[in-house]
C-alpha positions as CSV (number, residue, x, y, z in Angstrom):
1,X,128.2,64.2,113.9
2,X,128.7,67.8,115.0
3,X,126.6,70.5,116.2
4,X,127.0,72.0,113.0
5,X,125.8,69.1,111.4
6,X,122.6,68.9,113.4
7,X,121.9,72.3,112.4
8,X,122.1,71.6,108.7
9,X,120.2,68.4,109.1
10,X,117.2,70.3,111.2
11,X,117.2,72.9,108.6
12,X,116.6,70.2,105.5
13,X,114.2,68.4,107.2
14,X,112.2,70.9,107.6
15,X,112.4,72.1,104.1
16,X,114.7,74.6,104.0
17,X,117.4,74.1,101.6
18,X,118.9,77.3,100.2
19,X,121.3,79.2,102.6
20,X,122.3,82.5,101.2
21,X,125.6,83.0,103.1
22,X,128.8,84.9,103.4
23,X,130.5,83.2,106.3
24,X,134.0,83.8,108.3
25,X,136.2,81.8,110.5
26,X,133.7,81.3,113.1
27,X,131.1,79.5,110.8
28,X,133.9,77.0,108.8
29,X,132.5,73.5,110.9
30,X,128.9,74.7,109.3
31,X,130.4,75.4,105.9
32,X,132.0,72.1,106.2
33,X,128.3,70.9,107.4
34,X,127.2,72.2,104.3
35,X,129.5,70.9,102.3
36,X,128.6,67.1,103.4
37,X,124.9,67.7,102.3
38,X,124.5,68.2,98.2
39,X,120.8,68.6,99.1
40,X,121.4,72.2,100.1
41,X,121.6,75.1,98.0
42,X,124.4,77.5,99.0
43,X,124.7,81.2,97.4
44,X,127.5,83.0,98.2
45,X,126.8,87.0,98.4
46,X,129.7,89.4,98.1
47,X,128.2,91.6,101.1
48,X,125.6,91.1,103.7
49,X,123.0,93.1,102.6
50,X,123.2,90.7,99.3
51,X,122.5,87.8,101.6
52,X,119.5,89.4,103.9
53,X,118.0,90.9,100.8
54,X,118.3,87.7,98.8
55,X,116.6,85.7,101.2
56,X,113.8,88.1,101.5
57,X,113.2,87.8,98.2
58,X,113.1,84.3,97.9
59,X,110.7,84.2,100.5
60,X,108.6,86.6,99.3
61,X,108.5,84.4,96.2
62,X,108.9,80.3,97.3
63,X,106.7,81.1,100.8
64,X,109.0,79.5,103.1
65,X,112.3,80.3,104.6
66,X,115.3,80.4,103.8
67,X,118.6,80.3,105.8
68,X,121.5,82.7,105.9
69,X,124.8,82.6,107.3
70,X,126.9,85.7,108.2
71,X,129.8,86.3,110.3
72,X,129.8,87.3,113.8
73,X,128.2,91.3,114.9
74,X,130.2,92.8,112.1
75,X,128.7,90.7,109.6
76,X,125.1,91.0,111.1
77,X,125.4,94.9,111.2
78,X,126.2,94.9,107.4
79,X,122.7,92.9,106.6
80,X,120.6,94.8,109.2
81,X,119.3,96.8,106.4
82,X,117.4,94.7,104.2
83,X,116.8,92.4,107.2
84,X,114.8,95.3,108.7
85,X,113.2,95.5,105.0
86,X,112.2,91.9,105.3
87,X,110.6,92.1,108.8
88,X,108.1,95.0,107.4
89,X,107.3,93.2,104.5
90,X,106.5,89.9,106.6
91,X,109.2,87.6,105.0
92,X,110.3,84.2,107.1
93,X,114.0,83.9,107.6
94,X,116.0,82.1,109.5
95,X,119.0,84.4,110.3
96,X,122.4,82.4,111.7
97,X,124.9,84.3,112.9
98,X,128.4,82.8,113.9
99,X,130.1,83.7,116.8
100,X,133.2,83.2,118.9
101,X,133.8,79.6,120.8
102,X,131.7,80.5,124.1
103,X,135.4,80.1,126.1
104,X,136.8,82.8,123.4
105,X,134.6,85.7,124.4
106,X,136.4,86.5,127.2
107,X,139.5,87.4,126.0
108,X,137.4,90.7,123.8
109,X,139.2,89.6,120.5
110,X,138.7,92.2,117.9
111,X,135.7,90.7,116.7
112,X,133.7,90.6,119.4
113,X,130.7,92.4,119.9
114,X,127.1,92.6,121.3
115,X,125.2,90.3,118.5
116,X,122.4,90.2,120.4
117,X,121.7,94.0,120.9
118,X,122.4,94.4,117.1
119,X,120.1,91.9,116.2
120,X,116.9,92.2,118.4
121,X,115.7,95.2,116.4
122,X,115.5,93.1,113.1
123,X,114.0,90.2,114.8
124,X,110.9,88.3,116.0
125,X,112.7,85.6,117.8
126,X,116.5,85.2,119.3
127,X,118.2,82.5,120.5
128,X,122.2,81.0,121.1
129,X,123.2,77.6,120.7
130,X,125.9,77.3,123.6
131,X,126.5,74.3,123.4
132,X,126.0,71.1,120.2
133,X,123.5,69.5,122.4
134,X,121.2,72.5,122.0
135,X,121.4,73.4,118.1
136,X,118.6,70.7,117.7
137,X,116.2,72.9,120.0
138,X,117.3,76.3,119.3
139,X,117.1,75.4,115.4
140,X,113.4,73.9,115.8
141,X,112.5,77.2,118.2
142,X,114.0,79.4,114.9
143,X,112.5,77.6,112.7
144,X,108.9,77.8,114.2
145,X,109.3,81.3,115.0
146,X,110.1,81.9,111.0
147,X,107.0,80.5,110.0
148,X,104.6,82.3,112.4
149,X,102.2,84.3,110.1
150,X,102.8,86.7,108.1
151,X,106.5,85.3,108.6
152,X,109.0,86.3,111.2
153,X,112.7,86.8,111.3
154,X,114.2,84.3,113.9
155,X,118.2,85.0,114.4
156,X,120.1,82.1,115.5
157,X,123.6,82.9,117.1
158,X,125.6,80.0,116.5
159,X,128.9,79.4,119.0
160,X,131.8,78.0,117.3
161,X,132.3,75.3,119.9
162,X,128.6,74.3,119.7
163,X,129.1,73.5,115.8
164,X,132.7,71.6,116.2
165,X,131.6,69.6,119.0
166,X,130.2,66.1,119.0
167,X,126.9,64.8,119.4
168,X,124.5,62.1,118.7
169,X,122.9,62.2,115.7
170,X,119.4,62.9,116.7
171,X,115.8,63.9,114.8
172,X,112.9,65.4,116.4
173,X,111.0,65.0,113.4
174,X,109.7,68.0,111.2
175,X,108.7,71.2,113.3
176,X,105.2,71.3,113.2
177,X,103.0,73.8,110.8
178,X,101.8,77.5,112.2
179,X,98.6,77.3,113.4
180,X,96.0,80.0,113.0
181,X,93.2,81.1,114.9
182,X,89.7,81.6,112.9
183,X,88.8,85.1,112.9
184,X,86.2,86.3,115.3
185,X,83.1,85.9,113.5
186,X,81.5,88.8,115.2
187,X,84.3,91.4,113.8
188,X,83.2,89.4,110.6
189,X,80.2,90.7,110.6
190,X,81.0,94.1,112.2
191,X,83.1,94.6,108.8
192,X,80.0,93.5,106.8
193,X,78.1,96.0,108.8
194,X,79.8,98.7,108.0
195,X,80.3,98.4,104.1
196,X,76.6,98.2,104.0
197,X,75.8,101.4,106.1
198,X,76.3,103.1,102.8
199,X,79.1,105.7,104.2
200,X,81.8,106.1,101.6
201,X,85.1,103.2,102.4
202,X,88.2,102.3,101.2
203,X,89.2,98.6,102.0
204,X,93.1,99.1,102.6
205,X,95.0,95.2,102.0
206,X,98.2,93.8,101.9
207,X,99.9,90.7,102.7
208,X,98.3,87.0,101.5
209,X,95.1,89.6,100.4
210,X,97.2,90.7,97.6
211,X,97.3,87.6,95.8
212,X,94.6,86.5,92.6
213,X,91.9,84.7,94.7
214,X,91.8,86.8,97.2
215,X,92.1,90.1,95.3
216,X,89.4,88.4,93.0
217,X,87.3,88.1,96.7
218,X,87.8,91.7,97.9
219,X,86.7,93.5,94.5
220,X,83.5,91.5,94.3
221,X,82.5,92.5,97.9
222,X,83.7,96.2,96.7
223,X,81.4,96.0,93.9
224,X,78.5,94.8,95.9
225,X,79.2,97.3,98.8
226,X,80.4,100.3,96.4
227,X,84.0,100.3,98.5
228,X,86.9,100.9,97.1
229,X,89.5,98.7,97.2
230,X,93.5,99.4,97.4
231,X,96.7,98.0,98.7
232,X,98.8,99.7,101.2
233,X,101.6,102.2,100.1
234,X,104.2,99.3,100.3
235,X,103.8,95.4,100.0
236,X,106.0,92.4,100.1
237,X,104.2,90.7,97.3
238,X,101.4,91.7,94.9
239,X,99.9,90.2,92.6
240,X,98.6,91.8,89.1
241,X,98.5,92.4,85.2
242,X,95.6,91.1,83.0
243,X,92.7,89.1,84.3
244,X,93.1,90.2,88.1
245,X,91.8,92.8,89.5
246,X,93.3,96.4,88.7
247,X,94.3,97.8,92.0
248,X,96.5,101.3,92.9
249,X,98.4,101.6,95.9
250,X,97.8,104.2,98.4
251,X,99.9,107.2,97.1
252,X,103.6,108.1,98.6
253,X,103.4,112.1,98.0
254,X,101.5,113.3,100.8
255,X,99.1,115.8,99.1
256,X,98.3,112.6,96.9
257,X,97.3,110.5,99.5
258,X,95.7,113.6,101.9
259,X,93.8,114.0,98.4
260,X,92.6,110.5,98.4
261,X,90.9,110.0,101.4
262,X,89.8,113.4,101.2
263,X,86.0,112.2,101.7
264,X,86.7,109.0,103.3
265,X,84.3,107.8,106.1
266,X,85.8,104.6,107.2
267,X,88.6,102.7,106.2
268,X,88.4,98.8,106.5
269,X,91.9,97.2,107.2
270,X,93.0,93.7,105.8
271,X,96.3,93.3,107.3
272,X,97.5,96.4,106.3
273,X,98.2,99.9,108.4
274,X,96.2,102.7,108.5
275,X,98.1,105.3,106.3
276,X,100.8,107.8,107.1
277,X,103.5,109.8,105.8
278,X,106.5,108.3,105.1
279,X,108.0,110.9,106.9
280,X,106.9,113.9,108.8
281,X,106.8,117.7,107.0
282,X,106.7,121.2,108.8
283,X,103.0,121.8,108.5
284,X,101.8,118.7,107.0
285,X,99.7,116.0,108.9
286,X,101.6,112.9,109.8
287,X,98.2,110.5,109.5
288,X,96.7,110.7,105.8
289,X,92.7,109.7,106.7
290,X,90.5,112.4,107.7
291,X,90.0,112.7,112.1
292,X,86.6,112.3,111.5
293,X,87.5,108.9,109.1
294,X,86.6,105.5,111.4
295,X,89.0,102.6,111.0
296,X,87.9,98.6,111.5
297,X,90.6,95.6,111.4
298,X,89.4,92.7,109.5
299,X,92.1,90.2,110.8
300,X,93.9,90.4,114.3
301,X,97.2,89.4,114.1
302,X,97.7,85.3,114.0
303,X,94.3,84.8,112.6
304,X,93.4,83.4,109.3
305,X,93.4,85.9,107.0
306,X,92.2,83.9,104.1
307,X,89.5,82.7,105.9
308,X,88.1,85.9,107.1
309,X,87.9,87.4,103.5
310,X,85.7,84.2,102.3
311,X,84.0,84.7,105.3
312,X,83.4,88.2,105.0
313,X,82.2,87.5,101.3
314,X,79.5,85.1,102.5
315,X,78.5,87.6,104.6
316,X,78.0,90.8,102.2
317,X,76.2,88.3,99.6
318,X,78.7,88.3,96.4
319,X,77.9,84.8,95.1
320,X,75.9,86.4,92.3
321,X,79.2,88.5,91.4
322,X,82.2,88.2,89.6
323,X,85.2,89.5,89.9
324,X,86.3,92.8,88.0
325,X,89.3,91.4,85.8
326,X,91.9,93.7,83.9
327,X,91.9,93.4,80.4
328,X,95.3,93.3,78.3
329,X,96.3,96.8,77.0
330,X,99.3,98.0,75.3
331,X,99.7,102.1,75.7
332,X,100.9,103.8,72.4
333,X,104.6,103.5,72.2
334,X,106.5,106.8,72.9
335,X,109.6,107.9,70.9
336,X,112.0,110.3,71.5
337,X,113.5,111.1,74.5
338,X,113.9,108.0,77.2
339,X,111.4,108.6,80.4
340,X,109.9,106.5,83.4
341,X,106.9,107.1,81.2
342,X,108.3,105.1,78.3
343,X,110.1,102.4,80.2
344,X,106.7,101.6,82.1
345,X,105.0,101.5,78.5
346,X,107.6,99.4,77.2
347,X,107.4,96.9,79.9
348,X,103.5,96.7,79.2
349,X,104.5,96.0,76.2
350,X,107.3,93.4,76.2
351,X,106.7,92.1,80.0
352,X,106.6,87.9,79.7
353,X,103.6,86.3,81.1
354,X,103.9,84.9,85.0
355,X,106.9,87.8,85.4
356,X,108.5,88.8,88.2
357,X,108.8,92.3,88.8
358,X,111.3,93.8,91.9
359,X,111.0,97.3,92.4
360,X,113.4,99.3,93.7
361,X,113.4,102.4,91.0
362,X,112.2,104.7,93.9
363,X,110.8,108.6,92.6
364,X,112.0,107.3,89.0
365,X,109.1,104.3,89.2
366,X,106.5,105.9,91.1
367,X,104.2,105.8,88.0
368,X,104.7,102.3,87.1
369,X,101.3,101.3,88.0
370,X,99.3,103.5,85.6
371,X,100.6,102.2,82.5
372,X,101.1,98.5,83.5
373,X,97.2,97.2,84.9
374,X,96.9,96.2,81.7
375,X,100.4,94.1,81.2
376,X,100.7,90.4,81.2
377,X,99.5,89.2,84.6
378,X,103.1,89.3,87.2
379,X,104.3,89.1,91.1
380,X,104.9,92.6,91.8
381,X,107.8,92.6,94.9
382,X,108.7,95.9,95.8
383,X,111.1,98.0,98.5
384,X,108.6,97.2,101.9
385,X,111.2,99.5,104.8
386,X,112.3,102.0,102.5
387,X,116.1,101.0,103.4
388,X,117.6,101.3,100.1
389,X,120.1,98.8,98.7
390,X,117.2,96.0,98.0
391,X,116.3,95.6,94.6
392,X,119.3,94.0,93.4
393,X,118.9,91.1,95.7
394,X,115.7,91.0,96.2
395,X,115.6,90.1,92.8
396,X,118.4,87.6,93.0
397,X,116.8,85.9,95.7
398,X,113.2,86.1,94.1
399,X,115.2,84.0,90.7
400,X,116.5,81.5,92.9
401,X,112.9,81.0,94.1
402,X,111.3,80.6,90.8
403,X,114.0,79.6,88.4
404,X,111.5,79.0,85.3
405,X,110.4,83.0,85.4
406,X,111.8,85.9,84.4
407,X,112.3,88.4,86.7
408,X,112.7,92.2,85.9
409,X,114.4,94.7,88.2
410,X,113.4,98.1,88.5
411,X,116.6,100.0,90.0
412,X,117.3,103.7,90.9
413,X,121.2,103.7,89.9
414,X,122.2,105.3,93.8
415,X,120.7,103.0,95.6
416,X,121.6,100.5,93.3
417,X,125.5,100.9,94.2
418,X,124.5,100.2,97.6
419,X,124.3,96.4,96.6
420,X,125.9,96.1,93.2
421,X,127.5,93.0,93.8
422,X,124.1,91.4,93.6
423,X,125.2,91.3,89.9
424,X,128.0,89.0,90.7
425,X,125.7,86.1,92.5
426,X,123.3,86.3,89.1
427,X,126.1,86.0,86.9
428,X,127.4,83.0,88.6
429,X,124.1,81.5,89.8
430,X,123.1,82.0,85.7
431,X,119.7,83.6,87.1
432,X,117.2,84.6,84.7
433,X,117.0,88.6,85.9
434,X,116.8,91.6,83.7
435,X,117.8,94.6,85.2
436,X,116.8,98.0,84.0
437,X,118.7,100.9,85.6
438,X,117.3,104.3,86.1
439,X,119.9,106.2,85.6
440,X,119.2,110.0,86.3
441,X,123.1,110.3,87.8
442,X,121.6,111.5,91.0
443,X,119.2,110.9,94.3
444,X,116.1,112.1,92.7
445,X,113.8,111.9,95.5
446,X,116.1,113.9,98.0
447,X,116.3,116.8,95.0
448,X,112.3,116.6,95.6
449,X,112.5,115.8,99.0
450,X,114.6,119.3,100.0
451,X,111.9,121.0,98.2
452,X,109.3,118.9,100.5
453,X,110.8,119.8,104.1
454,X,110.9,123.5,102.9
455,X,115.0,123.3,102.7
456,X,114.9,125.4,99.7
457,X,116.5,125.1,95.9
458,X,120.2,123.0,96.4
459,X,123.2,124.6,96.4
460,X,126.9,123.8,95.7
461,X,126.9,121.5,98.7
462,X,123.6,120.3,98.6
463,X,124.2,119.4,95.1
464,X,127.8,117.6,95.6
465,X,125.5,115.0,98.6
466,X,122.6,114.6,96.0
467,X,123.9,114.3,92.7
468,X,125.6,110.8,91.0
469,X,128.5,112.7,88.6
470,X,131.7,113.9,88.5
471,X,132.1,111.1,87.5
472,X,129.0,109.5,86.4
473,X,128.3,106.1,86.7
474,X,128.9,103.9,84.0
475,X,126.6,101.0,84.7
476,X,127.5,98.8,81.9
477,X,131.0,98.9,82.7
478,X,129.6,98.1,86.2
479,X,128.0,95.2,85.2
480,X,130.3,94.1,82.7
481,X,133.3,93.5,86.1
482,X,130.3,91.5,87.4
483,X,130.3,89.2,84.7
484,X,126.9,90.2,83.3
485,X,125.7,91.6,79.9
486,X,124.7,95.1,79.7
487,X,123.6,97.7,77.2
488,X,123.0,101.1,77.3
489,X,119.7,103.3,76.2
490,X,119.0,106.5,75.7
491,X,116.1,106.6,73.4
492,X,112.5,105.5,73.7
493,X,113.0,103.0,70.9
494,X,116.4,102.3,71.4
495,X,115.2,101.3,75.0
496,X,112.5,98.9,73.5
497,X,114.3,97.2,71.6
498,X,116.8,96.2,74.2
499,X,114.0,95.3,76.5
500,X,112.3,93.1,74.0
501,X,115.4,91.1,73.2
502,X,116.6,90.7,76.9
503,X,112.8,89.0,77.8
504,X,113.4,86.7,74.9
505,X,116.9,85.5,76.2
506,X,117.9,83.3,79.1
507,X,120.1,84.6,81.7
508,X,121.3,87.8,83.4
509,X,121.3,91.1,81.4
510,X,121.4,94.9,82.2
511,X,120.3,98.1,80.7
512,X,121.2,101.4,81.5
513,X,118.5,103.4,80.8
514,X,119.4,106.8,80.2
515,X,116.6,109.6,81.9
């Protein structure tokens, strides 16, 4: 036994058996760990951000960690992205990065760098294994860190020497389950309070609050209380469709969301953050409530969420209530001309039962909502940091998860190519992911965006920065070098057609839909 093999042995006995991974020179004894145990998954990624962004989305999707291996600082600074997307939407990972033999590091080869100043932004707990007799204890410390609620990113740097040295082949046992505290029973009732007082509220929710029982909670005690109810602007994992509640997020476009709590009184938190622009604009509040708007946290952070919205429905009396399910709709069917519009209707049309959706189609999507309450009931994953380069592997990693559903991808084609390989890892993992391009040729949102800042109309220059042609992007060619199947559309029907077919096949397929 090595250190490496400790490492791989800690991870499966505590149930972690997928590493996403693209590993180096540094990390060969744990590849060769890996290789020894067939009870592990391993999924290569062509780049980094393939391998954070997978592994968020498989947590997202399996609620637990898993592992992913990159190669030294380099490596790291090439996932930080979607790792940072991750940590906002609450998704455990535990993160091992290789690095040099701990008597290399001296010598400044041209690999070295500060891994632990590169990673400390992106994570909730760091820690080195020095030495093999320490990978046991540094893996358990990751490991327990990663499942602290609402789940934490725990960065491992593992030495070279610590994985190719000897040592006894030890077990600690499993790492022991989170524990939560119970929520403070008098905020409970403060909450309670303050629906009843008859002022006008919005209950804001996200995390575990978004999911069937608990959304099913939060809309009875927003019909007996007259609250509304809505989920943060961006969330790891809802879920929706018919027979759950029909919920809207809070809006992205500033005037939108300044509109919505327009006459708010008090907004009641459920994990979520009070709401704010996603970015500042000249003469534009930052904060979207109203000053005069009171705001009350249900949960504190490390308390038991569930618990405190059961709690908080004994409280406000909804026993006599039930829940105000979605019926399923189909919108008229569009023809003509291919728009967001018609590709949301088309997916409330065609969308499988128990689907997946991973949203990543930015401005192109923003709609998506409206037309789909009504769709068969889904996991709606979408982009949490607003790093771009997600969707394509959040999806991946959300298949791997749950390989008996289909998962659909909602991509903007530019931030698409910032993770395109993505494609590759379905095709040879034979994942079960429909991918629907939005293909515009250019950064939609920073077209609207220049108007938002008060930049003015684009330019030549502006235009040669913002726009996707010259040459255009030919996404079925794209996916076709990936090894995946791919169609174009650029027609309502045409576009319906190729959806309905791809969510009756097995498999990986793309379309380019043409807006």
């Amino acid at each position: 036994m090595n250190g490496a093999d400790i490492l791989c042995n800690t991870l499966l006995e505590n149930d972690i058996d997928v590493c996403f991974a693209n590993p180096g020179t540094s990390e060969m004894h744990f590849v060769a760990a890996l290789d020894r145990q067939p009870k592990m998954r391993c999924v290569l990624g062509l780049f980094e951000g393939v391998v954070t962004g997978a592994a968020d989305g498989y947590a997202r999707m399996a609620d637990k960690p898993a592992a992913t291996l990159l190669h030294l600082g380099p490596g790291l600074a090439n996932g930080i992205a979607n790792l940072h997307n991750a940590r906002r939407a609450g998704s455990p990972i535990v993160n091992i990065v290789g690095d040099h033999a701990t008597y290399h590091l001296q010598y400044d080869a041209p690999l070295t760098s500060d891994i632990d100043s590169l990673a400390r932004p992106v994570s909730h707990w760091l820690g080195r294994a020095t030495s093999a007799d320490t990978v046991d204890r540094q893996t358990r410390e990751a490991i327990a860190a990663a499942r602290q609620m609402p789940g934490q990113i725990a960065t491992l740097i593992l030495h070279a020497d610590a994985a190719w040295s000897p040592v006894e082949d030890i077990s600690s046992g499993p790492v022991p389950p989170a524990i939560l505290r119970t929520a403070d029973a008098e905020r409970v009732r403060e909450v309670s309070s303050a629906l009843k007082s008859g002022r006008k509220t919005t209950i804001i929710a996200t995390g575990l609050a978004l999911r069937e029982r608990q959304l099913d909670t939060l809309d009875r005690i927003a019909a007996a209380t007259g609250a509304r109810l809505m989920a943060q602007q961006a969330n790891g994992r809802m879920q929706r469709g018919a027979g759950r509640p029909s919920v809207d997020r809070v809006p992205y476009v500033i005037q939108q969301a300044l509109d919505a709590f327009a006459d708010t009184e008090q907004v009641i938190l459920i994990g979520a953050r009070a709401p704010v622009g996603f970015f500042a604009y000249p003469g534009k509040p930052s904060q979207m409530l109203p000053q005069s708007c009171s705001v009350i946290e249900l949960v504190a952070p490390g308390e038991d969420m569930i618990a405190a919205i059961d709690a908080l429905g004994q409280e406000v009396g909804i026993s006599h209530l039930q829940a105000r399910l979605g019926e399923r709709t189909r919108p008229d069917m569009p023809g003509g001309k291919l728009t967001p519009e018609a590709i949301a209707i088309a997916l409330a049309h065609h969308m499988p039962a128990n689907a997946i959706v991973c949203d990543e189609s930015v401005s192109s999507g923003r709609d998506f909502f409206r037309s789909t309450h009504g769709a068969e009931p889904h996991d709606f994953l979408q982009l949490t940091g607003g790093a771009i380069g997600l969707g394509l592997p959040l999806a991946t990693g959300a298949s791997i998860a749950c390989p008996d559903r289909k998962v659909i991808t909602l991509q903007a084609d530019g931030s698409g190519m910032y993770t395109v390989q993505a494609l590759w890892t379905q095709a040879r993992e034979a994942l079960d992911v429909v991918t629907i391009i939005f293909a515009n040729r250019r950064y939609q949102i920073l077209h609207k965006e220049l108007e938002n800042v008060g930049a003015g109309q684009p330019g030549e220059n502006a235009r040669r920065m913002l726009d996707l042609d010259n040459p255009e992007l030919n996404w079925v060619a794209l996916a076709s070098g990936m090894g995946v199947e791919a169609a174009r559309a650029e027609t309502a029907e045409g576009f319906a057609d190729l959806l309905a077919a791809a969510c009756k096949r097995k498999g990986p397929f793309l379309i380019e839909a043409v807006i």
